[in-house]
C-alpha angles and dihedrals in degrees: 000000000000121000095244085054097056092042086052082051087059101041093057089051100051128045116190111204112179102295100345129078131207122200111208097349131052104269116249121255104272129194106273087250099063135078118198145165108226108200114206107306083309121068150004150184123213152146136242119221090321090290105082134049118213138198118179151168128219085343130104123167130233116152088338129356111288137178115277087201136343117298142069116305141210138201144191124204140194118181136125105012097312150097114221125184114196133177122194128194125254113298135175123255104286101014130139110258123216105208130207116205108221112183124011128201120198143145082276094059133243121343125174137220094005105321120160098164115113103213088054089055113119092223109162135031123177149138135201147136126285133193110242112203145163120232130168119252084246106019149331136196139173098036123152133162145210096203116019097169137161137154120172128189109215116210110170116302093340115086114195108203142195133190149173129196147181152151138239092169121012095200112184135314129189119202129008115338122255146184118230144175098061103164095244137030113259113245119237154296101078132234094058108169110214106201134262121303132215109255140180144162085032114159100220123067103248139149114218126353129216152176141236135175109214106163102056094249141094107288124073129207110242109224135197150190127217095186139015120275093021125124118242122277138176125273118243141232093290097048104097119054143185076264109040111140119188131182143159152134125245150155137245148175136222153186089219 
């Protein structure tokens, strides 16, 4: 092929119009700020007065974002900081497009369906192990397990835990019993109840066993009842065992 012909190639699948380019289709006609790349009647990537970056579908802008052709567009935005994503319902070719913004990404995390407020921002996901353990309110020695056994999913502010103890020596304990070693602090306010655990080989006759946090830190007071309709109340002396297996799901919430 001669090389006029391929110019002549080129120059059928690229049009030039003043800053913008289209591959494949005439660019539309975009706002004298912007400079974009139209691909074909489909896509097209641009910038808007030299301080956003755009990709859309279906979508150009002159004097506000309108429909390339008919259909539904997308667009993809990055400005101020942020990365928006935004969808928009079927139009008709040069039209004006109302955009949603779907999902939001800023130094405040991730908001949804045009958000801006901080405290709604999802900003932190995880998941990982944590040591479940009993201590006594003032002190505890001797202690060994069999299972000591936690895993927790972290979604914002809200931690969804998991957990399996027991014994193989109780050792001593002086005060009130407790769990530690939750992997985060509770938020306040204090006096959270955590829900009702699986128990067994307990030395004390009860009929279902709890937890609260009550001090806005990371431990939490184990709680029984020893008959229906009864409050709450603290185990005594005999509770815990050689034996003693505990296990639940919960709920909490952190600051973290």
């Amino acid at each position: 092929m001669s090389k006029q012909n391929e110019l002549a190639q080129l120059a059928d699948a690229v049009t030039v119009d003043g800053s913008n380019v289209g591959i494949g289709v005439v660019p539309k006609t975009w706002n004298v700020y912007d400079q974009a790349v139209q691909i074909g009647d489909g896509a097209a990537i641009w910038t808007y007065q030299n301080a956003e970056a755009h990709y859309s579908v279906n979508s150009y802008y002159n004097s506000g974002n309108k429909y390339i052709g008919t259909g539904t567009a997308l667009q993809y935005q990055q400005a101020a900081g942020a990365h928006s994503f935004k969808t928009a319902t079927s139009g008709t070719a040069d039209a004006a497009i109302s955009w949603n913004t779907k999902v939001n990404i800023d130094s405040d995390g991730l908001k949804f369906n045009g958000d801006t407020a901080a405290a709604n921002a999802l900003n932190d996901y995880e998941e990982g192990t944590w040591t479940p353990r009993i201590v006594g309110s003032s002190s505890e020695s001797g202690q060994s397990y069999q299972r000591q056994t936690g895993h927790y999913t972290k979604i914002g502010n809200k931690v969804f835990c998991r957990f399996i103890l027991n014994f193989s020596a109780r050792g001593s304990f002086s005060g009130d019993y407790l769990m530690d070693g939750f992997p985060f602090n509770f938020e306040g306010p204090a006096d959270i109840n955590l829900g009702s655990l699986y128990h067994s080989y307990v030395g004390q006759n009860v009929i279902s066993v709890g937890l609260y946090n009550r001090q806005n830190d990371n431990k939490a007071y184990i709680w029984i009842k020893t008959q229906a309709g009864q409050s709450r109340e603290y185990p005594n002396s005999s509770f815990l065992t050689n034996d003693t297996e505990l296990a639940g799901s919960f709920t909490m919430q952190t600051t973290a």
